[in-house]
GUFIMAR-119305 format. One record per residue (C-alpha): residue number from 1; z, x, y. Coordinates in steps of 0.5 Angstrom, whole numbers, plus 500, padded with zeros to 3 digits. Example, Ala and Ser with C-alpha at 12.3 -4.5 7.8 and 13.67 -1.06 7.14 Angstrom:
REM residues 2
(1,(516,525,491))
(2,(514,527,498))
END
This chain:
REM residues 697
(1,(500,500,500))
(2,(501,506,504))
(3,(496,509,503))
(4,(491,503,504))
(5,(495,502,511))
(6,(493,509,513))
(7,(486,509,510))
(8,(485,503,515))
(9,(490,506,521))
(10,(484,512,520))
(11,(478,507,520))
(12,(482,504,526))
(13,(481,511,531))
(14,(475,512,528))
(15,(471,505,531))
(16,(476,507,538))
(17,(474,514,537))
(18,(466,511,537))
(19,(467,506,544))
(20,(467,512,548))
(21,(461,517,547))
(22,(458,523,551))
(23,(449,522,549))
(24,(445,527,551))
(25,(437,525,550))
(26,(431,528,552))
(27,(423,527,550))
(28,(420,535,548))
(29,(418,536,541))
(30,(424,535,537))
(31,(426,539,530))
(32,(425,538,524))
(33,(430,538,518))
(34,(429,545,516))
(35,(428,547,523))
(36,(436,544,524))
(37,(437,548,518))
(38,(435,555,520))
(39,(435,555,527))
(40,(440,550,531))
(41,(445,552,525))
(42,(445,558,526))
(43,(447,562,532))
(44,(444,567,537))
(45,(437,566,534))
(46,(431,569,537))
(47,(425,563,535))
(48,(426,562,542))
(49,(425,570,545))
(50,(419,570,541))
(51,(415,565,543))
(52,(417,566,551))
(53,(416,573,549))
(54,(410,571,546))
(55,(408,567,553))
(56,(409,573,558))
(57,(404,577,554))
(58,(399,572,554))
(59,(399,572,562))
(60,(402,565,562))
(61,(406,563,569))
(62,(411,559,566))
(63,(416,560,561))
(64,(416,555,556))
(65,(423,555,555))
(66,(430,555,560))
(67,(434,559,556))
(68,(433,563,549))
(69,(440,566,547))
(70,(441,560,542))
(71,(448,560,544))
(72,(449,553,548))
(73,(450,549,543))
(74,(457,551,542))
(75,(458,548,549))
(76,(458,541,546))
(77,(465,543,542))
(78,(469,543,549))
(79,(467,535,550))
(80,(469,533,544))
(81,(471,534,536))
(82,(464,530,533))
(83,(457,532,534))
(84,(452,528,531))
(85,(444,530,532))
(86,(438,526,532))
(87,(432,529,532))
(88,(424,528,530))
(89,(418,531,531))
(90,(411,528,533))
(91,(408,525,527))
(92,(415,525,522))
(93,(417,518,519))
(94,(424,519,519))
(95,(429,523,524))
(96,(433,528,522))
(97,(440,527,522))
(98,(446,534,523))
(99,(454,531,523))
(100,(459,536,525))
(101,(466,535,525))
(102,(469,541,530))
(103,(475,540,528))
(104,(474,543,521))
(105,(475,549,523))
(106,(482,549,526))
(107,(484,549,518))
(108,(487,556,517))
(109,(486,555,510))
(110,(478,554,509))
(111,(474,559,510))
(112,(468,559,515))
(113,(463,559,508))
(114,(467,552,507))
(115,(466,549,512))
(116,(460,544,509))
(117,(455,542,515))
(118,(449,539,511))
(119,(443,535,516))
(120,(439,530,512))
(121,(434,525,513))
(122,(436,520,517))
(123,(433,512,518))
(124,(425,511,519))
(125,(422,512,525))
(126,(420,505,530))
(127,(413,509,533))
(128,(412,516,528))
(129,(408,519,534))
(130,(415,519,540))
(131,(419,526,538))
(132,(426,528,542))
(133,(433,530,540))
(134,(439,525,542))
(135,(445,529,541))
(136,(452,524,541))
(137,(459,527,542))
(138,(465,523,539))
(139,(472,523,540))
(140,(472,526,547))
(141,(477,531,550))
(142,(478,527,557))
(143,(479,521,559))
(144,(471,519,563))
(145,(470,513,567))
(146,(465,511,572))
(147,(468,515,579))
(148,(468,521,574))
(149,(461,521,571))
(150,(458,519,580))
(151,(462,524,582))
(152,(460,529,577))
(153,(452,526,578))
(154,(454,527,587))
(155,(457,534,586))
(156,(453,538,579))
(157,(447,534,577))
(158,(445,532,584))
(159,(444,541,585))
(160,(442,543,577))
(161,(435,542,579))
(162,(433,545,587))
(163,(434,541,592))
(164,(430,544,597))
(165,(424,546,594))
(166,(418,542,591))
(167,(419,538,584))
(168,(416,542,579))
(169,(416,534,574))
(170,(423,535,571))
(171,(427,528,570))
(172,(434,527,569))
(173,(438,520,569))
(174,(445,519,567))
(175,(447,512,564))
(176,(455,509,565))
(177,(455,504,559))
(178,(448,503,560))
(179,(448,503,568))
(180,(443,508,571))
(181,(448,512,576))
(182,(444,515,582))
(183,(444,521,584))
(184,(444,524,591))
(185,(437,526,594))
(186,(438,532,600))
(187,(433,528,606))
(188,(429,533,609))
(189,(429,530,615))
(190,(437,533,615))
(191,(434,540,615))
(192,(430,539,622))
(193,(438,539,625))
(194,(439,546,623))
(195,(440,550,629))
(196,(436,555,625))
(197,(433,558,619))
(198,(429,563,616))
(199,(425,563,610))
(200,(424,569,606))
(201,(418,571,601))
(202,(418,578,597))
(203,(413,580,595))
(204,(410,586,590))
(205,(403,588,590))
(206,(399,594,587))
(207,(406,597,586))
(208,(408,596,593))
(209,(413,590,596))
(210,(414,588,602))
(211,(418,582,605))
(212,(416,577,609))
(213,(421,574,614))
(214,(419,567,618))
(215,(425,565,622))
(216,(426,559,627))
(217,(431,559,633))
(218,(432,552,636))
(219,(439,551,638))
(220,(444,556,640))
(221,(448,552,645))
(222,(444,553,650))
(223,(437,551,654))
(224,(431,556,650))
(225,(425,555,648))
(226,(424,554,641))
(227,(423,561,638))
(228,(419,563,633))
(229,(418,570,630))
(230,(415,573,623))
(231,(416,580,621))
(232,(413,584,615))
(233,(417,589,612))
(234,(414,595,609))
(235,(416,599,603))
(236,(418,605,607))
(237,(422,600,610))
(238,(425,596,605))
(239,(427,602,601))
(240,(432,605,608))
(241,(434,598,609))
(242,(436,595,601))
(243,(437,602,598))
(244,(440,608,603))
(245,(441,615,601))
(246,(441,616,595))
(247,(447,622,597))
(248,(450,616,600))
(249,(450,611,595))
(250,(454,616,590))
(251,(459,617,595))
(252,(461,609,595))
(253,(459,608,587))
(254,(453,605,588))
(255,(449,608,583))
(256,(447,601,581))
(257,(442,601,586))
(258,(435,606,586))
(259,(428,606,589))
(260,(425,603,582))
(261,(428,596,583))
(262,(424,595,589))
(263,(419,595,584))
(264,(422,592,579))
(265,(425,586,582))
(266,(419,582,582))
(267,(417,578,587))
(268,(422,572,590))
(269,(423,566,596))
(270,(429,564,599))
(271,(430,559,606))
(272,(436,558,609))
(273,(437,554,614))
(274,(444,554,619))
(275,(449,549,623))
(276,(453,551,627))
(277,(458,546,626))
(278,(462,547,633))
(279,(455,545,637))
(280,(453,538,631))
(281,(457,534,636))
(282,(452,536,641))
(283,(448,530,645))
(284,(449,525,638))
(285,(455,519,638))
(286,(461,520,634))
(287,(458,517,628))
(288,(451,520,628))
(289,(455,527,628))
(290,(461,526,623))
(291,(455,524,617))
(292,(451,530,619))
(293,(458,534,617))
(294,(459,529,612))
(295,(451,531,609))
(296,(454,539,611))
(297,(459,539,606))
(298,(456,536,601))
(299,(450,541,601))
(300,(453,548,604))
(301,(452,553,600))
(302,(447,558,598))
(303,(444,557,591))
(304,(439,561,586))
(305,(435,557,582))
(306,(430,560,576))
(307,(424,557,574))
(308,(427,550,579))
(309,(433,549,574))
(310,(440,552,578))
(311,(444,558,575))
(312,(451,558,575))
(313,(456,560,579))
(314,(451,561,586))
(315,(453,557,591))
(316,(459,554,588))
(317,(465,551,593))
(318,(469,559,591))
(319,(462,563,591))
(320,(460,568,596))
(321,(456,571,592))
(322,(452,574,598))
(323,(459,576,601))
(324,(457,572,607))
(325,(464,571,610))
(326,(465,577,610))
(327,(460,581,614))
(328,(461,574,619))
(329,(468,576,619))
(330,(466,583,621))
(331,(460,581,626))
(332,(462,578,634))
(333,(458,573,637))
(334,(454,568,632))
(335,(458,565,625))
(336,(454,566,620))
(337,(457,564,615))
(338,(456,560,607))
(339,(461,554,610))
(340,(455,554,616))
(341,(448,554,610))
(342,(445,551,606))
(343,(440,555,602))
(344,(436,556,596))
(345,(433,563,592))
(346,(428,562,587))
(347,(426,567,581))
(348,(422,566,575))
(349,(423,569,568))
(350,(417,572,568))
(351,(416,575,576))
(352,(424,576,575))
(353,(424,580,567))
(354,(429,585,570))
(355,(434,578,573))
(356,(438,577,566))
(357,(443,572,565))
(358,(450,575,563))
(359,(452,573,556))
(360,(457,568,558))
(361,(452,564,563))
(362,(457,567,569))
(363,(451,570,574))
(364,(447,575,572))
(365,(448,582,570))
(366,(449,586,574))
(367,(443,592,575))
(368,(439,595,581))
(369,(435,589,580))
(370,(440,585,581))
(371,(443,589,588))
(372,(436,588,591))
(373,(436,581,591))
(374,(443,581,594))
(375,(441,586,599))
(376,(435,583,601))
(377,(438,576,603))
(378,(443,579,605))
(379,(438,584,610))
(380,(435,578,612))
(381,(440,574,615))
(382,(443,581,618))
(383,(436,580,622))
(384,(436,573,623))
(385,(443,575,627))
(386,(439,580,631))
(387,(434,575,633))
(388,(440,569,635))
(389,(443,576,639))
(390,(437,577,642))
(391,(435,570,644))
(392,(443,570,648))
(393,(441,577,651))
(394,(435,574,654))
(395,(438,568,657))
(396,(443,572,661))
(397,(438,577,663))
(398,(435,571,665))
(399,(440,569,669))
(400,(440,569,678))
(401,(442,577,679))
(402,(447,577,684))
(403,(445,581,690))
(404,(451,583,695))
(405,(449,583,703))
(406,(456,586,706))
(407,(453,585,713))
(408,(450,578,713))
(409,(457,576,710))
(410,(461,579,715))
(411,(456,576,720))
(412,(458,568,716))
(413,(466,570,718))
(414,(465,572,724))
(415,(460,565,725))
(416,(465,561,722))
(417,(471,565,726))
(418,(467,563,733))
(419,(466,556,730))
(420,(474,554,730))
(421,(475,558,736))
(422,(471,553,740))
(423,(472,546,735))
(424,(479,549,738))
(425,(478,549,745))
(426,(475,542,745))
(427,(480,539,740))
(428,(486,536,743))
(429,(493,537,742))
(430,(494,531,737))
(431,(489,534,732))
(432,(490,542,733))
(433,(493,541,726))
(434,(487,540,722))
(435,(484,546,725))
(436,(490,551,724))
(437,(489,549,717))
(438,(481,551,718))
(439,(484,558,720))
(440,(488,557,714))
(441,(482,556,708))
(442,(478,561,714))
(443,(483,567,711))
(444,(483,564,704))
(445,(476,565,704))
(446,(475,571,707))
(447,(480,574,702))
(448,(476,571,696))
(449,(470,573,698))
(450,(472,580,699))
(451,(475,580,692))
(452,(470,577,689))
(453,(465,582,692))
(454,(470,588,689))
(455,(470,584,682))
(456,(462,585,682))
(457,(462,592,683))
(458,(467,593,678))
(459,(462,589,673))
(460,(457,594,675))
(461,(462,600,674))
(462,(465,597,667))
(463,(457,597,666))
(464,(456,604,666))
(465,(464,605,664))
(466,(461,602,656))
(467,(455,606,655))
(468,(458,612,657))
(469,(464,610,652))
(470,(459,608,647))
(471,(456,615,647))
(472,(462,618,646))
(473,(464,614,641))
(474,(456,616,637))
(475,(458,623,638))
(476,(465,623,636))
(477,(462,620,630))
(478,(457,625,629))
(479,(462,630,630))
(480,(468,628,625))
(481,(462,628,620))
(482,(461,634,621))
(483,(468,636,621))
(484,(469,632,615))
(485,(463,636,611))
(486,(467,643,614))
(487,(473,641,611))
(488,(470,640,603))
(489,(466,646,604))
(490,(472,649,606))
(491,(476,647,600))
(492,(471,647,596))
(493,(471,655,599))
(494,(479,656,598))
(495,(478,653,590))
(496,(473,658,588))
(497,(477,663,591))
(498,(483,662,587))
(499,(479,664,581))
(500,(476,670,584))
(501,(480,677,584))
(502,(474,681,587))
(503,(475,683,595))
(504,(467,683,594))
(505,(468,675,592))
(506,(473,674,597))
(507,(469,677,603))
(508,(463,673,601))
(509,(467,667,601))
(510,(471,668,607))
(511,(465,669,611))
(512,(462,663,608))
(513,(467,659,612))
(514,(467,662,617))
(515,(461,659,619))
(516,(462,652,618))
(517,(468,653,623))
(518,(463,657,628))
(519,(458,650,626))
(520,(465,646,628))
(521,(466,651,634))
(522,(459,649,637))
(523,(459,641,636))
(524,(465,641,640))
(525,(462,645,646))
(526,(455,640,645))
(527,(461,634,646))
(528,(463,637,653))
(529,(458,635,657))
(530,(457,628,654))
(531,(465,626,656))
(532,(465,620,661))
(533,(466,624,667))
(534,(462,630,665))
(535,(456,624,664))
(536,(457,622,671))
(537,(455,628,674))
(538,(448,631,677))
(539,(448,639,676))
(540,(442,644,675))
(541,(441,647,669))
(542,(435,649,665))
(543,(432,644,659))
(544,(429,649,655))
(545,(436,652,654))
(546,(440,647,653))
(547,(435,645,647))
(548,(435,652,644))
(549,(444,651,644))
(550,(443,644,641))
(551,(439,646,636))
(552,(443,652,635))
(553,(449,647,632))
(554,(444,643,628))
(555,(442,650,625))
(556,(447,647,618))
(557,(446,640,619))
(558,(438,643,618))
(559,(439,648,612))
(560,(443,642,608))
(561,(438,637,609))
(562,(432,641,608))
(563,(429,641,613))
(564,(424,646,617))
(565,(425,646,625))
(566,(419,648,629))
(567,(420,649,636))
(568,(416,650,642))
(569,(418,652,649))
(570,(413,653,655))
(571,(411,660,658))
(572,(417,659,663))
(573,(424,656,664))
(574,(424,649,665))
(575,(430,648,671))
(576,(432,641,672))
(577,(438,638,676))
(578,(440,631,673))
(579,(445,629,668))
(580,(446,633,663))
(581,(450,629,659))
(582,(445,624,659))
(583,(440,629,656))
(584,(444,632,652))
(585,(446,624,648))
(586,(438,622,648))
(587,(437,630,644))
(588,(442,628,639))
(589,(441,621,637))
(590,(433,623,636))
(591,(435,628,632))
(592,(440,625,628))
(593,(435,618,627))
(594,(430,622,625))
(595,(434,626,619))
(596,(436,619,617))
(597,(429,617,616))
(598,(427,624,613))
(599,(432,624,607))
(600,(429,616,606))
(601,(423,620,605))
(602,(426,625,601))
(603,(429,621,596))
(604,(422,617,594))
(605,(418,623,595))
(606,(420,628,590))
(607,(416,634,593))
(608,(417,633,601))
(609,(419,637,605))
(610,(423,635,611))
(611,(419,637,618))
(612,(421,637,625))
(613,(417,639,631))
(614,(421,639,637))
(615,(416,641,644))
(616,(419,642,651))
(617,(414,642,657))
(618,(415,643,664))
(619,(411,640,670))
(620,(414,635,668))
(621,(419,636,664))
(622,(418,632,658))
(623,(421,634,650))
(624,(417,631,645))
(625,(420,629,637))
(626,(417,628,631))
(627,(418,628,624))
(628,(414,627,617))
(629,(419,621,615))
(630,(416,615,614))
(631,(415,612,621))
(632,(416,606,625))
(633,(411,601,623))
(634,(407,597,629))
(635,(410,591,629))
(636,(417,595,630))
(637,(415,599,637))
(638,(419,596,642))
(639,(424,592,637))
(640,(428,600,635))
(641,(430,601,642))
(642,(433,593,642))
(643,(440,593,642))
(644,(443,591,635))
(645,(437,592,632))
(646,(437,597,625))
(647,(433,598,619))
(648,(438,602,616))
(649,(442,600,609))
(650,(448,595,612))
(651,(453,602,612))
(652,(449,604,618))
(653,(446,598,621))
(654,(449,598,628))
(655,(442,598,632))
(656,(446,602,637))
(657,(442,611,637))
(658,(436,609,640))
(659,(438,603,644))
(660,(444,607,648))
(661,(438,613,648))
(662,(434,609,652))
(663,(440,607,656))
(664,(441,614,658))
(665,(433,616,659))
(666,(434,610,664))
(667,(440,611,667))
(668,(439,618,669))
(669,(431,617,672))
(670,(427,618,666))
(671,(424,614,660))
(672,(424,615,653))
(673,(418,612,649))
(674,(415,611,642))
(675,(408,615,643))
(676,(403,609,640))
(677,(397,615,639))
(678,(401,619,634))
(679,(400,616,627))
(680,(401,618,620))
(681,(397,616,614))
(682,(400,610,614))
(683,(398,608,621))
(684,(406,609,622))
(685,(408,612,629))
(686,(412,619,628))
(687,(413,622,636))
(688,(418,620,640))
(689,(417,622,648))
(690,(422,623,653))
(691,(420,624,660))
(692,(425,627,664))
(693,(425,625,673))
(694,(428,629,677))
(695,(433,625,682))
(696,(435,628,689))
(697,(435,635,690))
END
């Protein structure tokens, strides 16, 4: 009777069990029953790789399956203890049929080999010509309802396949007892609200990539014209900005990253577009701004989509894979971070093969490939910030100079004086309190304009104050490098040295350091003329000699970076009287750029050799700079002398060498261009020309 009762309690949780179910159908080809034998039943098969292998070989576009690894079917057991399979093929008359209860397997004592799993055939077929699988979970884990399963449709089915992008024909529907949920479609209208965008396509053709960037700036809290700017960036390019120095590379750990997988990567797209939420209220009604915030938090996030199904976790609520909020964090001006985009990239597996998937589908691997692609957004978004900033500066250059005439505004008190003089004379005594309290405003006037007249002034001074304090900063930089770099070699020196015993090793190595301390001794006396009062005075001094001791402290930086210098000077002296700290800083940033450039160059090239040719001339005075590096594109030969403008890697990019060397060529009456009749084989510019003007004598 016992025993009947359980039987039946049994049977009981069983139909209970039946009344809530997960089923996931779809209409592909189906299997067979020895197919669910040999393929499904069986874990990290390869049919799957073989035929999308199979496919690239073949030259076709599209991979016929998403995944390949034969593993995702063991997800089904974290929804529920009992799966059953039904499948067919086009053409089969019955389905095949798969049972499994997962629970089987918590039995500690069965062994895995007693674990019986059996498919067999199933009932007949309606229409012998339809195929597809249903795959039905029982006995689920969590409690589902209608508000789990829409929220699950709003917040994951909505974004698994690309929002942004065209429909590449794949359906999805979900049912909640026989209801069909909807999901939530991105309106495009709402992109048309962004305050920006840009769209990026990375392409790789005959060997060689390059990165197509298309940006739109419409609103950045201000009154501008809608901007738009569309930039190629080379392969000498991208390999400075994406991959740096491979010295540099090393020193941080950054070995995961090279020249080949600029290559290697494949070609890719991406579009992002940016809100800022602080200006959304702008010119719209409390309603219309709070929906836009509403459709922002929903679709916010920068997402990675592969052959249009998305790939987890990019773009989740906790994921800043592009570590968004980080560089926003370390930028001033505009917040460019994930909370204030919605963006999507899209790969493909046989444009991307280098772009794998981690085994437990957490992102994916992380290889040169990989850290191009992130680089490569991230540089994009570096210079759509370059634009907003640009966009900025032009408005307040735009903005009415302030012009101070000192004499018509004291010609205005005194007229205004002479003004309450009379209007005092003809007033009479019942209302003379009106013009003392004129005399009062008069004086407070008076005293604000005079303030305000000092406060320009000082702007003015403030103004220059900056660019001499940038410098200095530039040059201290440069310096402590050096120094660092001395220190190493020093106590790399003292190392050896207490292995050896020879007073011969120990001369040698003495000696050694003694000329990275000379090396010290001379960038410390260049450093002089370049401090802030030192810059602010006019002094005569001859040009060529000043070149030959600032190329006398790079005479180290040179011999360890390979690099051949050939200097030219005139037949005679060239004297000048100008600034000489401002001359000194424009030489040191052209030298230091043009190394940079000259290392990238040496890093992809395996037998170059770094050359700079450096030439004074006189009547006038003038030096010309040029190296063999990989040199300055067309598009880019006025953007480089633009503040905040950079196309180093992002541990360099601050966009401020040749904006302050332009700054200090002008300010000391002179001009510093890039030479548009110099080219090298790739129609690259290569020379700098520094036109030095002589000032009052």
């Amino acid at each position: 009777m016992e025993a009947d009762t359980l039987n039946k309690l049994s049977k009981a949780l069983d139909k209970i069990d039946a009344l809530s179910t997960v089923t996931v159908s779809d209409t592909g080809s189906g299997m067979s029953l020895e197919e669910l034998n040999s393929i499904f039943l069986v874990l990290g098969t390869k049919s799957r790789k073989k035929e999308v292998d199979l496919a690239f070989d073949s030259g076709e576009e599209q991979s016929p399956y998403l995944g390949e690894k034969g593993i995702g079917r063991l997800s089904a057991m974290r929804l529920g203890d009992r799966l059953t399979v039904r499948t067919s093929q086009s053409g089969s008359t019955n389905f095949s049929m798969l049972d499994i209860d997962w629970s089987d397997f918590d039995d500690p004592d069965k062994m895995i080999n007693e674990v019986e799993i059996e498919p067999y055939e199933g009932s007949e077929k309606e229409d012998i010509q339809k195929s597809g699988t249903d795959i039905r979970i029982r006995k689920l884990h969590a409690d589902w309802n209608r508000k789990r399963v829409e929220r699950l449709a709003a917040d994951d089915f909505s974004l698994l396949v690309n929002p942004i992008g065209q429909s590449k024909g794949h359906r999805i529907a979900i049912y909640w007892n026989g209801d069909r949920i909807n999901f939530h479609r991105l309106d495009k209208a709402f992109l048309s609200h962004a305050h920006a965008e840009i769209k990026g396509s990375y392409k790789v053709l005959n060997d060689k990539p390059e990165l197509t960037l298309r940006m739109q700036i419409s609103d950045l809290g201000f009154e501008h014209s809608v901007e738009h700017h569309i930039e190629t960036v080379s392969h000498s390019d991208l390999a400075a900005s994406l991959v740096g120095l491979r010295e540099k590379r090393s020193r941080e750990n950054k070995r995961d990253v090279n020249m080949a997988a600029l290559t290697r990567v494949g070609s890719f797209d991406f579009e992002l577009y940016w809100f800022n939420r602080r200006t959304l209220r702008k010119g719209r009604t409390t309603g219309e701004a709070n929906a836009l915030r509403n459709l922002l938090d929903q679709w916010m996030g920068v997402r990675l989509y592969r052959d249009g199904f998305r790939v987890y976790p990019y773009g989740t609520e906790d994921d800043d894979w592009l570590e968004l909020d980080r560089t926003a964090l370390r930028n001033k001006g505009y917040a460019l971070n994930r909370i204030q985009f919605i963006g999507q990239v899209e790969i493909d597996r046989f444009a991307n093969p280098y772009l794998i998937d981690q085994t437990n589908r957490e992102g994916l691997r992380h290889t040169p490939e990989e850290s191009v692609l992130k680089e490569a957004i991230q540089f994009a978004v570096d210079r759509l910030r370059d634009e907003m900033k640009r966009v900025g500066n032009e408005q307040k250059k735009a903005r009415p100079k302030i012009i101070i005439d000192e004499a018509e505004s004291k010609n205005l008190e005194k007229r205004m004086s002479r003004a309450i003089r009379s209007l005092a004379k003809v007033t009479d005594d019942e209302h003379q309190d009106m013009v003392i309290e004129l005399e009062a405003l008069h004086e407070n006037f008076s005293r604000y304009a005079a303030e305000a007249r000092q406060r320009i002034v000082d702007l003015e001074k403030d103004t220059d104050q900056m660019l001499a304090m940038a410098g200095v900063g530039l040059m201290v930089e440069v310096v402590a490098h050096e120094l660092a770099r001395s220190a190493e070699d020093a106590l790399e020196t003292l190392t050896k040295l207490q292995r050896k015993k020879v007073p011969d090793e120990v001369k040698i190595r003495l000696e050694s350091l003694r000329a990275s301390m000379k090396s010290i001794s001379k960038r410390l006396r260049i450093l002089d003329p370049l401090s802030v009062t030192g810059r602010q005075t006019k002094e005569r001094f001859e040009l060529d000699e000043l070149v030959r001791e600032i190329l006398s402290a790079h005479e180290a930086q040179f011999e360890r970076h390979k690099v051949t210098p050939e200097i030219h000077y005139p037949d005679r002296s060239v004297p000048l009287k100008v600034v000489k700290g401002f001359v000194v800083q424009v030489i040191e940033n052209l030298i230091s750029n043009s190394i940079y450039w000259m290392d990238i160059e040496r890093d992809r090239k395996k037998n170059f050799e770094p050359k700079l040719t450096i030439t004074v001339e006189d009547n006038p005075p003038r030096i010309r700079l040029t190296d063999n590096g990989p040199g300055i594109s067309r598009e880019y030969h006025e953007r480089v002398f633009d503040l905040f403008f950079s196309l180093k890697d992002k541990s360099k990019r601050r966009g401020l060498g040749l904006f302050i060397a332009r700054e200090a060529a002008e300010h000391n009456g002179g001009e510093l261009v890039l030479d548009s009749d110099v080219v090298n084989d790739e129609g690259r510019y290569t020379t700098f020309d520094y036109r030095i003007t002589e000032g009052d004598q």
